[in-house]
C-alpha positions in Angstrom: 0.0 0.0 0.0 1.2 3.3 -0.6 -1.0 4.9 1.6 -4.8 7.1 1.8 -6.4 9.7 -0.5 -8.0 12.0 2.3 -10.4 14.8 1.0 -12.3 17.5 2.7 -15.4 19.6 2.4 -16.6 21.8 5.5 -20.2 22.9 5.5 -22.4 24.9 7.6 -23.3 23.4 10.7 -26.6 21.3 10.4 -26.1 21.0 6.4 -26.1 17.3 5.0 -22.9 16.0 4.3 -22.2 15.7 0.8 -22.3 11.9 -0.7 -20.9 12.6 -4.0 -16.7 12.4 -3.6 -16.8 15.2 -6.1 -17.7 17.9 -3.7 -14.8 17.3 -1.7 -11.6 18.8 -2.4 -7.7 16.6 -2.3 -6.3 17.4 1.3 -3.2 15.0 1.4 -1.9 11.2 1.2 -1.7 9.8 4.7 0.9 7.3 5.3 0.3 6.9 9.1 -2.9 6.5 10.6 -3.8 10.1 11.8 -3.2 13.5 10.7 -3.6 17.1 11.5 -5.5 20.3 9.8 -5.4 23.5 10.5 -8.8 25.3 9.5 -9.0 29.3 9.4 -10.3 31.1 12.3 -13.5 31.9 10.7 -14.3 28.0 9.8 -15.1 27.2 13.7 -18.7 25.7 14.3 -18.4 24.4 11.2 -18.5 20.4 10.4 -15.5 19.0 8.1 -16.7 16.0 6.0 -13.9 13.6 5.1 -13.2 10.4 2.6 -10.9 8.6 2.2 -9.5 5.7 -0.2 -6.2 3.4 -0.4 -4.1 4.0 -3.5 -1.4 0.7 -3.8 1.8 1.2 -5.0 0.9 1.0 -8.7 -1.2 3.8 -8.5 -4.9 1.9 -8.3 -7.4 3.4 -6.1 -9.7 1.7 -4.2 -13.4 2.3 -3.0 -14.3 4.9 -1.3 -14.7 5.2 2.6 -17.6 5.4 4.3 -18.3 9.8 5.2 -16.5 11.0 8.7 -17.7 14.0 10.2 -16.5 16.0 13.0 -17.1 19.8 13.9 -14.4 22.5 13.5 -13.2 23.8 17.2 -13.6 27.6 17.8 
């Protein structure tokens, strides 16, 4: 494995989370299994929506995780 495609949305709290991989923008390739964002000031209250999906070593991606929320700290 050469690691996870995480991507990122935030949305209003209260919003439904998106279900379309789309809507979410590229954030990073995780090789360990956490990782750290730093969100503006302003994006507090907010929710971040993430997916993820392993990528091996030749480059194939596989399916799509299931949608992980959490809410932005102020």
């Amino acid at each position: 494995m050469l690691g996870a495609e995480v991507w990122l949305t935030l949305i209003d709290a209260g919003q439904p989370a998106p279900t379309d991989p789309s809507a979410l923008a590229f954030l990073t390739m995780a090789i360990k299994p956490c990782i750290r964002t730093d969100f503006r000031l302003g994006d507090g209250g907010k929710a971040a929506v993430y997916m993820t999906r392993w990528v091996n070593t030749q480059g194939e991606k596989g399916p799509w995780s299931e949608i992980a929320m959490a809410t932005v700290a102020a």
